[in-house]
C-alpha positions in Angstrom: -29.3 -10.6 36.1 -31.2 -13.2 38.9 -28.6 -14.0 41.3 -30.1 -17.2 41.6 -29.8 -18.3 37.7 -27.2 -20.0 35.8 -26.8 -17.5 32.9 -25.0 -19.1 29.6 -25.0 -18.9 25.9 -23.8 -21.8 23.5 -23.1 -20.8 19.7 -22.1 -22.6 16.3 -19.8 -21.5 13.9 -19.4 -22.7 10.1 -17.4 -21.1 7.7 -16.1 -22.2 4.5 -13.9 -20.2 2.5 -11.7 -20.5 -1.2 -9.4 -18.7 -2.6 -10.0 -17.6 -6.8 -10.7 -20.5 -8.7 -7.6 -21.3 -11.3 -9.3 -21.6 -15.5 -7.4 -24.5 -16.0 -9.9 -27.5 -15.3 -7.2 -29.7 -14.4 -5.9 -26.8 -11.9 -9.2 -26.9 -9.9 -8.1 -28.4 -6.9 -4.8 -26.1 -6.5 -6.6 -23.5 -4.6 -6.9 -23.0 -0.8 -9.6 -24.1 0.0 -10.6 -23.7 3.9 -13.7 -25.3 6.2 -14.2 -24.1 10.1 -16.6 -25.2 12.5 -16.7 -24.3 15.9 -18.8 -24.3 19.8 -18.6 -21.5 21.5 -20.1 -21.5 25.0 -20.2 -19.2 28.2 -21.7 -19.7 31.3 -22.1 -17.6 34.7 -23.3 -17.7 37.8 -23.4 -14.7 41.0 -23.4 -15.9 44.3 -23.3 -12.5 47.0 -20.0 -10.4 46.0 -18.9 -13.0 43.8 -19.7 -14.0 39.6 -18.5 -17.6 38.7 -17.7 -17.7 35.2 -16.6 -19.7 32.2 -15.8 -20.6 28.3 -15.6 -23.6 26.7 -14.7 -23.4 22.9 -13.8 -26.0 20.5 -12.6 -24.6 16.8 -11.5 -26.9 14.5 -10.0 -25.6 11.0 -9.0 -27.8 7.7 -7.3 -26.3 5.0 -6.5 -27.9 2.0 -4.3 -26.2 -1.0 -3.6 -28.7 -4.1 -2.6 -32.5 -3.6 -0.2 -33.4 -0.8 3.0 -34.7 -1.6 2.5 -32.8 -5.3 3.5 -30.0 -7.2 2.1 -28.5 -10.7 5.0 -25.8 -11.0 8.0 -27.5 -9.2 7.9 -24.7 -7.1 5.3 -25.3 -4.6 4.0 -28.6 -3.4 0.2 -29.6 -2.0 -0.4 -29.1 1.6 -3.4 -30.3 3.8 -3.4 -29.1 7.6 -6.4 -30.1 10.3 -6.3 -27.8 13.3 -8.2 -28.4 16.7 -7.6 -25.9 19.5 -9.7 -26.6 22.4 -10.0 -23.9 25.1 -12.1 -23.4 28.8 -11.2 -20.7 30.7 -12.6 -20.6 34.4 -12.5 -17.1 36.3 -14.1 -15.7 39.5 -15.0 -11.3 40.0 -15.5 -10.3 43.0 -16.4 -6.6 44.0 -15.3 -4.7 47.7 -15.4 -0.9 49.0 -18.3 -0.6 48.0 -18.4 -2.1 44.7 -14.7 0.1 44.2 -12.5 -2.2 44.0 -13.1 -4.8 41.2 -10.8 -8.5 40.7 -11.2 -11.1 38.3 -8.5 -13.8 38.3 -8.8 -17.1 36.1 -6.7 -19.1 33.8 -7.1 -20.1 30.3 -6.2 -23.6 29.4 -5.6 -24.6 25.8 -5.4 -28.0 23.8 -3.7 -27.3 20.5 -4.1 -30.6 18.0 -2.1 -29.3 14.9 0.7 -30.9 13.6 1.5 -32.3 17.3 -0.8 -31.8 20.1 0.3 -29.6 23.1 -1.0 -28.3 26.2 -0.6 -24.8 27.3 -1.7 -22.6 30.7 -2.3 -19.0 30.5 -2.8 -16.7 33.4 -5.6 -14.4 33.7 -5.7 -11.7 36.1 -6.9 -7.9 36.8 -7.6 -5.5 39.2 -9.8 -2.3 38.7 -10.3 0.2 41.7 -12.8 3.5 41.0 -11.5 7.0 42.6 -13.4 9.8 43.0 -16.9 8.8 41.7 -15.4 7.1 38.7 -13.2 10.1 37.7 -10.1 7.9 37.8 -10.0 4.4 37.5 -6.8 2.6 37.6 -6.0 -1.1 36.5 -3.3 -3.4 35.8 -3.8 -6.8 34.9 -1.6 -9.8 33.5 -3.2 -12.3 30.5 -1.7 -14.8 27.9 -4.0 -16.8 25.2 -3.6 -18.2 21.7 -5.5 -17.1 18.4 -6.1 -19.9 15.7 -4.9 -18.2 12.6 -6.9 -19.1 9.2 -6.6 -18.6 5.7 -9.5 -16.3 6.2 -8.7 -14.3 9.1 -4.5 -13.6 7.8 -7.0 -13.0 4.2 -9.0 -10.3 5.9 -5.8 -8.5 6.8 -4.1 -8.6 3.7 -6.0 -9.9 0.9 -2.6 -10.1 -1.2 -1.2 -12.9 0.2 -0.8 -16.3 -1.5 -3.2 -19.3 -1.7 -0.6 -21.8 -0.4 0.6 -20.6 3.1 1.6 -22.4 6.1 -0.7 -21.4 9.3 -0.1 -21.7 12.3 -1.7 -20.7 15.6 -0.3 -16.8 17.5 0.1 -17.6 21.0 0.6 -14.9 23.7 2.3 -17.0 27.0 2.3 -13.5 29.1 1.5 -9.8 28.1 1.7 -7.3 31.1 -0.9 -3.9 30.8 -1.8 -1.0 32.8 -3.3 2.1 33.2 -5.5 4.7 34.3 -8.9 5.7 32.2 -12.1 7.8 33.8 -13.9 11.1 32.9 -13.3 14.7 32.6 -16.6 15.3 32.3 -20.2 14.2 31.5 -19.1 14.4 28.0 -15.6 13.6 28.2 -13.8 10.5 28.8 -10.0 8.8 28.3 -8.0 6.0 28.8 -4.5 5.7 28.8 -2.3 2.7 28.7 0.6 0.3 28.4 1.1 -3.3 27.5 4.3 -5.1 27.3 3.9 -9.1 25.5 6.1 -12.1 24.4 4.2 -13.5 21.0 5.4 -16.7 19.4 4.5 -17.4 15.8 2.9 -13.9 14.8 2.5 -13.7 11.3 4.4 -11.7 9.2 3.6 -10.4 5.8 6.6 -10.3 3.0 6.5 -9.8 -0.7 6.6 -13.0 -2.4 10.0 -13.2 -4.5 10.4 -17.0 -5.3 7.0 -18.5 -7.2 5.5 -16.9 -10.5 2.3 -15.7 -8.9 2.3 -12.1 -9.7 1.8 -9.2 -6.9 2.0 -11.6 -4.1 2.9 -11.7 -0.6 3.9 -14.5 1.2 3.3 -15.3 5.0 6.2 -16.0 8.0 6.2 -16.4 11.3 8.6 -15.0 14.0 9.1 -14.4 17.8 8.9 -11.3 19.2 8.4 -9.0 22.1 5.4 -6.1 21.4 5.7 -3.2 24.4 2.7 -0.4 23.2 1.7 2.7 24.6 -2.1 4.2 24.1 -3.5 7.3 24.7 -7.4 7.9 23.9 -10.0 10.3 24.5 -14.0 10.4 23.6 -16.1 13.0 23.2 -20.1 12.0 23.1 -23.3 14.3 23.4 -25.9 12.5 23.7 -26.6 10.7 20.4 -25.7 13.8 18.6 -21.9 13.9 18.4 -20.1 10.6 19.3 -16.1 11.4 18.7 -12.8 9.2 19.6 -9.2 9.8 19.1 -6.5 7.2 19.5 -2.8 7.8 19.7 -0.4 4.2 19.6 3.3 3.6 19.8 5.0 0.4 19.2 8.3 -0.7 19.9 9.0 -4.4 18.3 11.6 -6.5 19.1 11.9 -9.4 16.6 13.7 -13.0 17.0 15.1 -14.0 13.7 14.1 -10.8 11.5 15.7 -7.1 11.3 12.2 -5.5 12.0 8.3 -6.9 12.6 7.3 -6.5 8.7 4.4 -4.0 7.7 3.7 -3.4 11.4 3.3 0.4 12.2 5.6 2.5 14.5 3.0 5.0 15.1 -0.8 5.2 14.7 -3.3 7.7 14.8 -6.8 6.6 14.7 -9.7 9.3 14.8 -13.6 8.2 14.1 -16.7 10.7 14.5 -20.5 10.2 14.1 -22.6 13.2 13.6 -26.3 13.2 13.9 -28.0 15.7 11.7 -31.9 16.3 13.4 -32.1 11.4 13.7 -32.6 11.8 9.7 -28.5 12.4 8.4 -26.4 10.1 10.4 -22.2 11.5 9.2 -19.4 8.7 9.4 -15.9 9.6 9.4 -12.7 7.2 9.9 -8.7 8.1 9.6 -6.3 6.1 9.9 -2.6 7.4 9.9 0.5 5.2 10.0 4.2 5.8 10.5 7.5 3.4 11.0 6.3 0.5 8.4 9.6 -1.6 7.1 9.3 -4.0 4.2 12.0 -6.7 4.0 13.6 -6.2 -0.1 14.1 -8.2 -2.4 18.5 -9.2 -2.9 18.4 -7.4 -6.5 16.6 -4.8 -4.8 19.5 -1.8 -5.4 18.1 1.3 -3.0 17.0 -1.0 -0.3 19.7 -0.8 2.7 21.3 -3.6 4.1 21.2 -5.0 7.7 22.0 -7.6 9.1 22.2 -9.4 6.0 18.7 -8.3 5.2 17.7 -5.4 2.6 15.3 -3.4 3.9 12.8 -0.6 2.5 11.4 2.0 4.6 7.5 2.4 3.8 6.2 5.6 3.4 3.3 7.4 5.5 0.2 6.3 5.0 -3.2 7.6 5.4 -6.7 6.0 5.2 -9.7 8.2 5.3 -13.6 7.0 4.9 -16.7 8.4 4.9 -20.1 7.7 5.0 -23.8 9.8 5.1 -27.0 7.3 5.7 -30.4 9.0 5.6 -33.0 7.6 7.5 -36.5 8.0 5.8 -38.5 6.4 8.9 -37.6 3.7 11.6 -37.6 0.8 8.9 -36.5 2.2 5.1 -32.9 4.0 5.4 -30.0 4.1 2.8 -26.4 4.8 2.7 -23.4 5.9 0.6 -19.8 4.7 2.0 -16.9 6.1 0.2 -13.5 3.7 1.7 -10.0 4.4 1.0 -10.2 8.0 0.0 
C-alpha cells in the first residue's frame, strides 16, 4: 500500500501428473505421463494517480505418452511434446474525477516454443467510470492472451478423454466486452455483460470412435468466434446469507466443424451460502445446461446429418450439490459434501 514501495510477488510451480497405469509390465511406459514447472512473478509500483505494473511468467510443460516413433496397437503411435510459453505483460492504471473514472491499458507479449517458436502481441485495455456513488458503473474494455493447455488441465474438464492426445496451446488474438454492473442496494448487486472473441485452437471434446480404448473421448481443435451474453445478480447479508445467480448465452461460430462440441447454449448457474447462528454453514450449487451437440458416430442411425457430419442433440442437463459443515470452535470443524445429485 506505501506509495513509495516496489510491491511484487514471485511463485514456483511443479506439477507432475499420469494418467492409469496399464497391468501389462511391458506396457508401463504407454501412459501420459506429464511434468510442469513454472515462475510466476508480479510486480507494482504507484507513483501519484498512476500504478505501474507487471507479470513475468515462464511455464514450461513436457508430456510424454509411450515411445516416439512407436506403436503397441498399430493404431496409435508414441508422442513426446516440450512446451515453453513465456509471457510479461506491462500495464499502467491511472484514476481521474475523483477517483471515477478508472483506465488501465497494457499489452501482453507471448513467446510460444512448442513445435515451432512464435511471437505474438496482445492488446490490453479498459475503462471503468462510477455513476451515482457506485450505483452504475459502466466498462468496456478490449484483451487477447493465450492459455497453455495440459494433459491435466483438458483432464480436469473431462476426465474421459484419452491418454494419447495432441495439445496445444488456446490463444485469444482479440475478445471485445462490455457492460454495466453496480448496486441496487446495500444488499443487492448485478452485473451485466457482453463479450464477443476470435479463439484459435480451442479444444474440443469428441467421442473416441477409431482406437479400442473403451468409453473414450478424444480431443480436437478448431477456430471459432465465441459472442456471450451475461446477466448476474447477488444477494449478501452480512455473513449470513451470501446468494448469486448467473444467466449465459452463447452463440458459437465454428471453422471446420458443424457446431463447438459439448459447449452449452444456455447456462444457468445459482450458488447460496447460509449461515445457521457461525456453527451450520449450508452450501448449495446448480448448474443447468441447454444447446449441447455431440458430433455421432457414421453407423450412428438417429443421429442427423449436416454438413457431412452426424450430429446428436444432448439432452438437458442439471448438476445440483450440496454441502452442511458444522463448526465445533474456531479450530475443529467437519463437513459432509454430497456432488452430482
Amino acid at each position: 500500500k506505501d506509495s513509495a514501495k516496489l510491491n511484487y510477488k514471485v511463485g514456483l510451480a511443479y506439477n507432475n501428473f499420469l494418467s492409469q497405469k496399464i497391468e501389462e509390465d511391458k506396457l508401463k511406459r504407454w501412459r501420459g505421463q506429464e511434468n510442469a514447472f513454472g515462475v510466476m512473478s508480479s510486480a507494482f509500483y504507484k507513483h501519484g494517480k498512476e500504478t505501474y505494473a507487471a507479470d513475468f511468467n515462464i511455464k514450461y510443460n513436457g508430456y510424454k505418452y509411450g515411445i516416439q516413433g512407436a506403436s503397441y496397437n498399430g493404431l496409435d503411435s508414441g508422442i513426446v511434446l516440450n512446451n515453453t510459453v513465456i509471457n510479461l505483460k506491462p500495464t499502467i492504471t491511472t484514476f481521474l474525477f475523483n477517483n471515477r473514472f478508472k483506465a488501465n491499458i497494457g499489452v501482453n507479449l507471448v513467446v510460444d516454443v512448442h513445435e515451432t517458436t512464435s511471437a505474438y502481441v496482445y492488446p490490453l485495455a479498459e475503462i471503468k467510470y462510477s455513476m451515482f456513488n457506485d450505483i452504475f458503473i459502466p466498462y468496456a474494455g478490449i484483451r487477447g492472451g493465450l492459455i497453455q493447455n495440459s494433459f491435466k488441465s483438458l483432464t480436469q474438464e473431462n476426465e474421459f478423454i484419452r491418454p494419447n492426445i495432441e495439445l496445444r496451446n488456446e490463444k485469444t488474438p482479440i475478445d471485445f466486452y462490455g457492460g454495466i454492473k453496480g448496486t441496487l442496494s446495500k444488499r443487492i448487486s448485478f452485473d451485466a455483460n457482453f463479450s464477443y472473441a476470435n479463439i484459435k485452437d480451442k479444444a474440443l471434446f469428441v467421442t473416441d470412435t477409431i482406437q479400442s480404448l473403451g468409453n473414450k473421448f478424444n480431443v480436437i481443435y478448431d477456430t471459432m468466434n465465441v459472442a456471450k451474453v451475461e446477466a448476474s445478480i447477488s444477494y449478501q447479508l452480512k455473513e449470513k446469507i451470501k446468494f448469486d445467480g448467473i444467466g449465459r448465452y452463447y452463440s458459437y461460430s465454428v471453422l471446420n466443424n458443424s457446431y463447438a462440441w459439448n459447449l452449452p447454449q444456455f447456462q444457468f448457474i445459482l450458488r447460496g451460502t447460509y449461515n445457521l447462528y457461525d456453527k451450520f454453514i449450508f452450501n448449495l450449487d446448480l448448474n443447468l445446461e441447454e444447446g449441447r451437440r455431440a458430433l455421432a458416430s457414421a453407423n450412428d442411425i438417429e443421429a442427423t446429418l449436416e454438413n457431412e457430419q452426424r450430429i446428436t442433440k444432448l439432452g438437458f442437463l442439471s448438476d445440483l450439490n450440496l454441502g452442511v459443515e458444522y463448526r465445533y470452535n474456531k479450530r475443529i470443524s467437519a463437513f459432509v459434501e454430497f456432488n452430482n445429485l
